[in-house]
LOMARFI-189136 format. One record per residue (C-alpha): x, y, z; residue number from 1. Coordinates in steps of 0.001 Angstrom, whole numbers, padded with zeros to 6 digits. Layout:
<pts>
+---------+---------+---------+-----+
:       u :       v :       w :   i :
+---------+---------+---------+-----+
:       X :       Y :       Z : NUM :
...
+---------+---------+---------+-----+
</pts>
This chain:
<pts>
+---------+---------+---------+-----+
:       u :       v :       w :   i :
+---------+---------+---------+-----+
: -045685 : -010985 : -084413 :   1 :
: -046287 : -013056 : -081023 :   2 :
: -049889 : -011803 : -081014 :   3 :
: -050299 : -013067 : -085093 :   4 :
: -049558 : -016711 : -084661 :   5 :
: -051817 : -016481 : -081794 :   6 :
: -055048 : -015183 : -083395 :   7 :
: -054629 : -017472 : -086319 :   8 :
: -054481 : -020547 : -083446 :   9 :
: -057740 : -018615 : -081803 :  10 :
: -059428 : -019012 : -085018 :  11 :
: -058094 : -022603 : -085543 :  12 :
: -059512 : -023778 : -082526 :  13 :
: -063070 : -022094 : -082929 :  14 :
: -063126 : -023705 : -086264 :  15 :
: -061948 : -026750 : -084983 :  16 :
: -064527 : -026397 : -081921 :  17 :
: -067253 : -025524 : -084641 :  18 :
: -067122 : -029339 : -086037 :  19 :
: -065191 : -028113 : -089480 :  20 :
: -062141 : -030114 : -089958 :  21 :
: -059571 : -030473 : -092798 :  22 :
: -059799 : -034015 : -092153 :  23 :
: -063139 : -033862 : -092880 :  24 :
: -064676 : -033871 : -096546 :  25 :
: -066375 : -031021 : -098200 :  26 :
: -069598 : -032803 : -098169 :  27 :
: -069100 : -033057 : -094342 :  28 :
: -068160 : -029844 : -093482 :  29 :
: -071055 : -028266 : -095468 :  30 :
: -073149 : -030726 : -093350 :  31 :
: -072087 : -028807 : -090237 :  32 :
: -072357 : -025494 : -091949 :  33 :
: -075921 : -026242 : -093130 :  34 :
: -076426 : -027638 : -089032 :  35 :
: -075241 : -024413 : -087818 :  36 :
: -077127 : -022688 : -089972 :  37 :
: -080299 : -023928 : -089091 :  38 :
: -079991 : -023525 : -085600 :  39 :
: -079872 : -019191 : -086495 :  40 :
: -083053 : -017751 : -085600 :  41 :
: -082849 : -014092 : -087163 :  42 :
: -085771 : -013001 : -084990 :  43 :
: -084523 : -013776 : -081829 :  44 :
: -080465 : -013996 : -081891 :  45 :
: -078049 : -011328 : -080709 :  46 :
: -077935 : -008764 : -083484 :  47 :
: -081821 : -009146 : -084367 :  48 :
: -082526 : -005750 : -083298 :  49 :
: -079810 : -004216 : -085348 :  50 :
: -080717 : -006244 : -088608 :  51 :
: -083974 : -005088 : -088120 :  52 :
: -083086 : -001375 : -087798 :  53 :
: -080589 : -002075 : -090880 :  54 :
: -083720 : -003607 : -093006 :  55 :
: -086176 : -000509 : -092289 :  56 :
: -083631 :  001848 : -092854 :  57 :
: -082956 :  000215 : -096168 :  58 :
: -086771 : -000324 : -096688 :  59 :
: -086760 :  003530 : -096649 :  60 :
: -083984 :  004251 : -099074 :  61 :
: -086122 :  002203 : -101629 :  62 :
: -089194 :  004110 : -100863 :  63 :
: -090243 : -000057 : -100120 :  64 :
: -093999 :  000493 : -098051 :  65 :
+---------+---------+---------+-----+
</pts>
């Protein structure tokens, strides 16, 4: 039960650590969503290479040439 309280303060402080606050508004934190966000490159992050392989294999499925 130990281990439960401390994932849910894990994932508190990587929130927190994100820039998404309670205190903030909802305005505001969308702000730092959309900020995140746009720092993504899809092309070039960690999991390009599997989102890739998951988009041809799904280009296939569709019969999408």
């Amino acid at each position: 039960m130990n281990n439960n309280f401390e994932q849910n303060n894990s994932a508190e402080l990587k929130i927190s650590r994100l820039g998404l606050s309670e205190q903030k508004s909802a305005e505001q934190n969308l702000d730092v969503r959309f900020q995140l966000i746009s720092r993504l490159n899809p092309l070039t992050s960690n999991g390009a290479d599997l989102e890739d392989t998951i988009l041809q294999i799904l280009r296939e499925t569709i019969k999408d040439q």
